[in-house]
Short mmCIF file of the C-alpha atoms (twelve columns), coordinates in Angstrom:
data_MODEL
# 
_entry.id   MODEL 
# 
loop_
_atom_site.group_PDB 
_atom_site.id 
_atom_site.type_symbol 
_atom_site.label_atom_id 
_atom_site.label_alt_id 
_atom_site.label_comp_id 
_atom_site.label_asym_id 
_atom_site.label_seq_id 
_atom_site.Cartn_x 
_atom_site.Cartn_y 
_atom_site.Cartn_z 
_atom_site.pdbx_PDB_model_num 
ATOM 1   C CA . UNK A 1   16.312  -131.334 154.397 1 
ATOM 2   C CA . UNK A 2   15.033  -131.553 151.229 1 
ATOM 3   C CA . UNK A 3   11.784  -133.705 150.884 1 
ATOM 4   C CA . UNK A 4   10.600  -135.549 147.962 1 
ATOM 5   C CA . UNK A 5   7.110   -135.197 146.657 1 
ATOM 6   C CA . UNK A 6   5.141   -138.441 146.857 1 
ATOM 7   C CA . UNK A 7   4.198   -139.330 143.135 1 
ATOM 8   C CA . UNK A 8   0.208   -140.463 142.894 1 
ATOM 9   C CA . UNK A 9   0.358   -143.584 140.825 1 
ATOM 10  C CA . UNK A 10  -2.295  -143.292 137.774 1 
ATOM 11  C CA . UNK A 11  -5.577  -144.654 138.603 1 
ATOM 12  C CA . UNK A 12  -8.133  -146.064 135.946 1 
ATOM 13  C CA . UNK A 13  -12.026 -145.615 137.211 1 
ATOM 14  C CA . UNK A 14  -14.105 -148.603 137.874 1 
ATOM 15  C CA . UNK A 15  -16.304 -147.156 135.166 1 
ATOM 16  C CA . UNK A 16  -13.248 -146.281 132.698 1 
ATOM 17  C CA . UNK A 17  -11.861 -150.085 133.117 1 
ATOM 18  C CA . UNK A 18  -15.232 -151.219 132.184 1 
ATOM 19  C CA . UNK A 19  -15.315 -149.274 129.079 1 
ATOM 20  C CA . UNK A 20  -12.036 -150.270 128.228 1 
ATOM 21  C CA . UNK A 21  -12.522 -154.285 128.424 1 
ATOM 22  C CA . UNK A 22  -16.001 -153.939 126.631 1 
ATOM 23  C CA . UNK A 23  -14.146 -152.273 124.174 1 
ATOM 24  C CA . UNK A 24  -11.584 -154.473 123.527 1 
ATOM 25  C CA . UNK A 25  -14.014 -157.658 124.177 1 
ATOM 26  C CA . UNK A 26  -16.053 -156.055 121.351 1 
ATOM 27  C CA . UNK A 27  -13.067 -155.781 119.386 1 
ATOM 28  C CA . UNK A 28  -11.895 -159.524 119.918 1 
ATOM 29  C CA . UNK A 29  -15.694 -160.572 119.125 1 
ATOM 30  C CA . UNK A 30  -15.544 -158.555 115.616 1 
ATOM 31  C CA . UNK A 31  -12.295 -159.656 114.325 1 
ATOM 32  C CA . UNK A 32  -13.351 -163.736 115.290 1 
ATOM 33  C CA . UNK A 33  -16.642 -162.745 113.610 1 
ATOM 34  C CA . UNK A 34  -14.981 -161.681 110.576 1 
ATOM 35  C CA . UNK A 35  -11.615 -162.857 110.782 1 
ATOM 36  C CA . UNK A 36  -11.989 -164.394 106.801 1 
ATOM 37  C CA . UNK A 37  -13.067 -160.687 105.706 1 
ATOM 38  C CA . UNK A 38  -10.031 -159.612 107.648 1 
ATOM 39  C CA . UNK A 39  -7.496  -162.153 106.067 1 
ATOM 40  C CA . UNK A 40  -8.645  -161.185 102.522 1 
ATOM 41  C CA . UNK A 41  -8.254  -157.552 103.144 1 
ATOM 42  C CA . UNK A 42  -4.483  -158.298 104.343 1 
ATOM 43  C CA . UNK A 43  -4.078  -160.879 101.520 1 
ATOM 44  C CA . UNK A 44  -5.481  -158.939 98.562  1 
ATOM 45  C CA . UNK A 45  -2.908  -155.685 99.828  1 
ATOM 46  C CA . UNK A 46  -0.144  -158.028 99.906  1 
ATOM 47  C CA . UNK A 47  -0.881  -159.680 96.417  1 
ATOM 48  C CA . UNK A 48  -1.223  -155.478 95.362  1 
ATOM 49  C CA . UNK A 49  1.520   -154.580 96.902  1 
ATOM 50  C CA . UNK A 50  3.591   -157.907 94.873  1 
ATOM 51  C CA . UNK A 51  1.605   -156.713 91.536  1 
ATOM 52  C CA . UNK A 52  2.839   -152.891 91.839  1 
ATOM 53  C CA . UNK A 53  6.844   -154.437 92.823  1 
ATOM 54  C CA . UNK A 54  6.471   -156.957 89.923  1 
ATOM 55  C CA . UNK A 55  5.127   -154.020 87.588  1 
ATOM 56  C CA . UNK A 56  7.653   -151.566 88.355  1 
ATOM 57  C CA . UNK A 57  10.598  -154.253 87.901  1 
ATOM 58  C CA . UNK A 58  9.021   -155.041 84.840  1 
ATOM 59  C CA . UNK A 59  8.975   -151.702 83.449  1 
ATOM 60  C CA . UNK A 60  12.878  -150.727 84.242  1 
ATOM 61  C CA . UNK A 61  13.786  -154.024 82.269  1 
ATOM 62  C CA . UNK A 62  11.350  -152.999 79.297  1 
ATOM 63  C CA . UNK A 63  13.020  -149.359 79.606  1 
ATOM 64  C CA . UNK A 64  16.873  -150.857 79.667  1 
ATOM 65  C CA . UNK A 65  15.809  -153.671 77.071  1 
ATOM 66  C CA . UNK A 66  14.510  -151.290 74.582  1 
ATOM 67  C CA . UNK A 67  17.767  -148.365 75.262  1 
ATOM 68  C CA . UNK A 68  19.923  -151.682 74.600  1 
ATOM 69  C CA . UNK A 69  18.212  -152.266 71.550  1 
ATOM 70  C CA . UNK A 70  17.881  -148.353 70.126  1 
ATOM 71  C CA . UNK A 71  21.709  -148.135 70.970  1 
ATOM 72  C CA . UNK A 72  22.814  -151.147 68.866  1 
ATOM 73  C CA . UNK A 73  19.971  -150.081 65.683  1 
ATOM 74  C CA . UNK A 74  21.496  -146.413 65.782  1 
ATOM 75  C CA . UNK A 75  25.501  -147.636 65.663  1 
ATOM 76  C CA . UNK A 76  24.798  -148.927 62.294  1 
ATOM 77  C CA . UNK A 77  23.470  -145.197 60.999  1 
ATOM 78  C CA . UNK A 78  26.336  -144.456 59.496  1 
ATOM 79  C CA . UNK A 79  27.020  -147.591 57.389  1 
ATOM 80  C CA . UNK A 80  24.500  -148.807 54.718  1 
ATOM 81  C CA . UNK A 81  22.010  -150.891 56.353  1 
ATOM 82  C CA . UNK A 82  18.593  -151.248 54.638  1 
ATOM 83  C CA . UNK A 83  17.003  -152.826 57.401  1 
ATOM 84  C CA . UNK A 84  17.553  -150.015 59.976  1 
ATOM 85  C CA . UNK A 85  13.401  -148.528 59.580  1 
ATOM 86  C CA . UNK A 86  12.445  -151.751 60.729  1 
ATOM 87  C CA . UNK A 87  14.212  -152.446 63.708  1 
ATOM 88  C CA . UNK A 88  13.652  -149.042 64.590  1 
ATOM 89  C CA . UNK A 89  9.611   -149.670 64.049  1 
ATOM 90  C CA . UNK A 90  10.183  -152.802 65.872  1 
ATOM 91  C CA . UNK A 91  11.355  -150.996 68.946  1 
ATOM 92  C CA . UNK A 92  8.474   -148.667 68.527  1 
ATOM 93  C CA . UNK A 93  5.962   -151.587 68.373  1 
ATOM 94  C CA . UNK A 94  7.571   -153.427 70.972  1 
ATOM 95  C CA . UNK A 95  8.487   -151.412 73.795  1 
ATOM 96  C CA . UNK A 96  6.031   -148.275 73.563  1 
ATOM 97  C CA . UNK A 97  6.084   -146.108 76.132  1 
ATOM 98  C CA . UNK A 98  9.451   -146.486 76.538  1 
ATOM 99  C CA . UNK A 99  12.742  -143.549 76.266  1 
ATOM 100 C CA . UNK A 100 14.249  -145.790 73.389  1 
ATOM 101 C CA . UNK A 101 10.860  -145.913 71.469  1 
ATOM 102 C CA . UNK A 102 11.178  -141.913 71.415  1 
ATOM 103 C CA . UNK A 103 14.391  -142.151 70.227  1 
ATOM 104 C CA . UNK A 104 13.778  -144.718 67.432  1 
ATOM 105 C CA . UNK A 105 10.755  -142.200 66.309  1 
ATOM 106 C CA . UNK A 106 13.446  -139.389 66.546  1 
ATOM 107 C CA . UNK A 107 15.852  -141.147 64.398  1 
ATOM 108 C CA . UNK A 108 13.588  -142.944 62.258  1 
ATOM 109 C CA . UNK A 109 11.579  -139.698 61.333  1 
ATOM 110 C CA . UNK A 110 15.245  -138.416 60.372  1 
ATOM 111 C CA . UNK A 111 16.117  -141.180 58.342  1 
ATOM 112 C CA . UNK A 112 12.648  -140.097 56.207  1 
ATOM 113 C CA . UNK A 113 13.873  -137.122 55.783  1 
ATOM 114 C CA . UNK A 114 17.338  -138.400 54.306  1 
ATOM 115 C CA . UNK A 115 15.590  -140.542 52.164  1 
ATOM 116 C CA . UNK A 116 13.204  -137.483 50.965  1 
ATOM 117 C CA . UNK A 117 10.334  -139.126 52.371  1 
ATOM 118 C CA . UNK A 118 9.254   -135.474 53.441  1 
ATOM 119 C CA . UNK A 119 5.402   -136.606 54.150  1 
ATOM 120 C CA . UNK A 120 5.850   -139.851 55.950  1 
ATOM 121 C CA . UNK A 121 8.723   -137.782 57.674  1 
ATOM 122 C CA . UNK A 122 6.248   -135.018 58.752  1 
ATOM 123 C CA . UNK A 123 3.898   -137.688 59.566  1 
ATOM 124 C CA . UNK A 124 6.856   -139.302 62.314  1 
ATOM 125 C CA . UNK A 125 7.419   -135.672 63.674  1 
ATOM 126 C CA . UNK A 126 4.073   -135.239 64.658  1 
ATOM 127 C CA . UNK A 127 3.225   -138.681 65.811  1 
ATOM 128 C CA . UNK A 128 6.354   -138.103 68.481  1 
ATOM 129 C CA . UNK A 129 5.226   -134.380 68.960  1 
ATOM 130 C CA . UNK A 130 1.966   -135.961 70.291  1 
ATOM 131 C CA . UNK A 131 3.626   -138.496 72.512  1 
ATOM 132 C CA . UNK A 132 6.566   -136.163 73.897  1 
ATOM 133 C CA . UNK A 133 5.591   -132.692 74.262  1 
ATOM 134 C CA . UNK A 134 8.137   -131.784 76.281  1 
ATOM 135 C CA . UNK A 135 10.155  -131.773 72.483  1 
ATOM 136 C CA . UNK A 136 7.693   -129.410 70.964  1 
ATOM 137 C CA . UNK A 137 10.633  -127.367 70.131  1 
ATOM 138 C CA . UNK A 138 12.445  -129.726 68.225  1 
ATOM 139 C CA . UNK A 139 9.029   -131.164 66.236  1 
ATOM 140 C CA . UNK A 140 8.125   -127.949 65.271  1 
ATOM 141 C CA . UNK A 141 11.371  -126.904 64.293  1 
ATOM 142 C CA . UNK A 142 11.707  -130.015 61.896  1 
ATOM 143 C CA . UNK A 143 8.403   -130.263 60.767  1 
ATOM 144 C CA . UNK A 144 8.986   -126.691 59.123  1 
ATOM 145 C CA . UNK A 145 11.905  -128.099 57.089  1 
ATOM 146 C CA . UNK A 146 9.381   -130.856 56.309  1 
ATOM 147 C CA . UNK A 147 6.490   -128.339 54.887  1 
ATOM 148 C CA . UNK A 148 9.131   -126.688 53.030  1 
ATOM 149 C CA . UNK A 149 10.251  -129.644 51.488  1 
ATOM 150 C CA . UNK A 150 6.939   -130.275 50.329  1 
ATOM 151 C CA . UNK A 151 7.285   -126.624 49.386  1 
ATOM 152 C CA . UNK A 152 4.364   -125.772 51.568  1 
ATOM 153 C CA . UNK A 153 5.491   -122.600 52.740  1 
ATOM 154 C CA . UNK A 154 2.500   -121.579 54.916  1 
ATOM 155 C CA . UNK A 155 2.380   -124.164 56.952  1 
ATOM 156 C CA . UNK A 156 6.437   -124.390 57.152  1 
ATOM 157 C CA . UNK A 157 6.046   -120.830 58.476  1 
ATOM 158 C CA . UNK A 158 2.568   -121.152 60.416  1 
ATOM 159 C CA . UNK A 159 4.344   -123.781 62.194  1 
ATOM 160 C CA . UNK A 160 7.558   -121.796 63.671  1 
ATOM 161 C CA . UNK A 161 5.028   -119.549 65.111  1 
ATOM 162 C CA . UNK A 162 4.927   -120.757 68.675  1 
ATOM 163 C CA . UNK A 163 8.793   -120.785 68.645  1 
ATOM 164 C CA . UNK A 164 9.109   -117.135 67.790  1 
ATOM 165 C CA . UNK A 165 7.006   -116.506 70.557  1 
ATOM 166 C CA . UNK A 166 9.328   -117.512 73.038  1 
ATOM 167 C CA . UNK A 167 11.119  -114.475 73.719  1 
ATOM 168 C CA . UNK A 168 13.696  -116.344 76.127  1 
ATOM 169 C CA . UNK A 169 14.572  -118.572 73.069  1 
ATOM 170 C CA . UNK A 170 18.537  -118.425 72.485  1 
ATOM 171 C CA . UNK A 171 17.863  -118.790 68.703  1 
ATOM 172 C CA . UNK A 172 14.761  -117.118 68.023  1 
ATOM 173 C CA . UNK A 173 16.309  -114.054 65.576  1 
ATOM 174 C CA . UNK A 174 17.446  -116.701 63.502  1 
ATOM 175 C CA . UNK A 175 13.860  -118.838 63.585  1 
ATOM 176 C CA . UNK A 176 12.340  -115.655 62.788  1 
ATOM 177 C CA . UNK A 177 14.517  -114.705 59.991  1 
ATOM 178 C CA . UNK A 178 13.801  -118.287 58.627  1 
ATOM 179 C CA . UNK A 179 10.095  -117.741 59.095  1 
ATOM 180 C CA . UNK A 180 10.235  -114.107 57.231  1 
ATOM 181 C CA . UNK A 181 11.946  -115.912 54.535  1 
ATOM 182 C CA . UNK A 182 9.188   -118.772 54.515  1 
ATOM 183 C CA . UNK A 183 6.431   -116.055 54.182  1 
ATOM 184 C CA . UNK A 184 8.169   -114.598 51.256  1 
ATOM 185 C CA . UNK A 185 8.232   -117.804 49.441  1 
ATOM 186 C CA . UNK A 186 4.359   -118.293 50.268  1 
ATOM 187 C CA . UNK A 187 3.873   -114.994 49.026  1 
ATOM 188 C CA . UNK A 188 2.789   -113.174 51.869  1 
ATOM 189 C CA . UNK A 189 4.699   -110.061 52.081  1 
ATOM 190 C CA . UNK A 190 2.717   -108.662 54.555  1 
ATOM 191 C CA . UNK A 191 3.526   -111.050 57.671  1 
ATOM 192 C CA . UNK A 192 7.173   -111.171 56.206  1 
ATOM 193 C CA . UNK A 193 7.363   -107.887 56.536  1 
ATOM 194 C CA . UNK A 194 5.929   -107.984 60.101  1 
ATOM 195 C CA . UNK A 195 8.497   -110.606 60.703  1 
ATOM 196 C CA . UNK A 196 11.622  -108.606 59.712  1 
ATOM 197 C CA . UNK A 197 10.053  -105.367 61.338  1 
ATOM 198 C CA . UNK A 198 9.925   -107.325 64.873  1 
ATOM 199 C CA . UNK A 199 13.924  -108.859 64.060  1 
ATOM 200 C CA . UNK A 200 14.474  -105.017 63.905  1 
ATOM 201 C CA . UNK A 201 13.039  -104.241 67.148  1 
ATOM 202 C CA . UNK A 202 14.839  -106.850 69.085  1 
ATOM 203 C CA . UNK A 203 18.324  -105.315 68.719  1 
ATOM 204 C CA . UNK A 204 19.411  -107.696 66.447  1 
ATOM 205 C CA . UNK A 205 23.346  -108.146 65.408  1 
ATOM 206 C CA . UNK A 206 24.798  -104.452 64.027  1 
ATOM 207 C CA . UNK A 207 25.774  -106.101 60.914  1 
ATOM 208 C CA . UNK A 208 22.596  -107.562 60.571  1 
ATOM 209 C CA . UNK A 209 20.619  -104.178 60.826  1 
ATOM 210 C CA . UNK A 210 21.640  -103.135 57.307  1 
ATOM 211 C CA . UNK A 211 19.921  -106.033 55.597  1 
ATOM 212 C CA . UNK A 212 16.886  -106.350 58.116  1 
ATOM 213 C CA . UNK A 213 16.350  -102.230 56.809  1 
ATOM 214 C CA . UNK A 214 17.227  -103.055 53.453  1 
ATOM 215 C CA . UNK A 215 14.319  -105.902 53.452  1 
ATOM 216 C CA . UNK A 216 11.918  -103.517 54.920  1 
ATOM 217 C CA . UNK A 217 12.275  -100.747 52.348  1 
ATOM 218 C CA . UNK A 218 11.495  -103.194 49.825  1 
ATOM 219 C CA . UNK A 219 8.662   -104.897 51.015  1 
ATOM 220 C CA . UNK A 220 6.994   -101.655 52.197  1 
ATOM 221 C CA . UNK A 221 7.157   -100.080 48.587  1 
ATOM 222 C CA . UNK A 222 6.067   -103.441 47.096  1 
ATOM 223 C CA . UNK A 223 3.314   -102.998 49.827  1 
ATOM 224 C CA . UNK A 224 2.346   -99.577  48.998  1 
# 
């Protein structure tokens, strides 16, 4: 026959029971002793909590609001429509901080450009360069053609310079082809030729080579 083993039921000491209401009576005492301290504290992380919900929903409307806005400003880019900079400023103004405001300074420094506005355009590309690195590419890219435009070929070729760095770059033979070309125009036939010598080395195109050699020879007897 199998027997059970009697289970001992948990037993609190005299002492331990003691501690244990004292504890809780000193507990009781404190929150009846402070109980308005206690009811702000809950109150002002309620109202917080109501201020960071109200914020939040606030900010997705602001976001959708100015999108809505950027997408009916850009569907009249392609007709004539004078008054397209200043709804696209207006977004900027307006909703800052928000995915359509980049776009409006995206488009808007474009339409500078268009309108051969080359310094305010430069001016727009680095303003959003600032605000949105994450599109350094694309700033630096444009603010080259904006140098050049202003026919200030240094800086139209200082400027690609972080771009040709980026080995992994899909594009980068023909950034650093435009940059070689850049330094020629600025005169600097040294860092052109540096340029076309490092195309050279990066297994560019076979029908490329030809020309890339053909550019070397000259600027190293020019050089000499």
């Amino acid at each position: 026959m199998v027997q059970t083993k009697k289970v001992t039921p948990f037993k609190i000491k005299p002492e331990e029971a003691d501690e244990f209401i004292s504890f809780s009576a000193r507990l009781i005492e404190f929150g009846q002793r402070h109980l308005i301290l206690i009811i702000i504290a809950l109150a002002a992380v309620l109202i917080a909590g109501a201020v960071w919900g109200y914020l939040q929903k606030r900010q997705v409307m602001r976001q959708e609001k100015a999108a809505e806005l950027f997408q009916a400003a850009a569907s009249q880019q392609k007709g004539d429509n004078p008054t397209l900079p200043k709804e696209l400023q207006t977004i900027i103004q307006d909703y800052p901080e928000t995915g359509g405001a980049l776009q409006a300074r995206l488009l808007l420094a474009n339409l500078l450009f268009q309108e051969r506005k080359y310094q305010e355009a430069a001016a727009a590309f680095e303003a959003l360069g600032a605000l949105a690195p994450e599109l350094a590419t694309l700033v630096a890219e444009n603010l080259s053609y904006c140098y050049e435009a202003q026919k200030d070929y240094q800086k139209a070729a200082t400027v690609l310079e972080p771009l040709v760095a980026q080995a992994a770059l899909p594009y980068r033979q023909e950034l650093m082809w435009r940059q070689a070309l850049l330094w020629e125009k600025a005169g600097d036939a040294s860092k052109a030729l540096a340029v076309y010598q490092k195309m050279l080395q990066d297994k560019p195109p076979a029908n490329f080579v030809p020309y890339l050699q053909e550019k070397i020879r000259m600027l190293s007897a020019g050089k000499s």
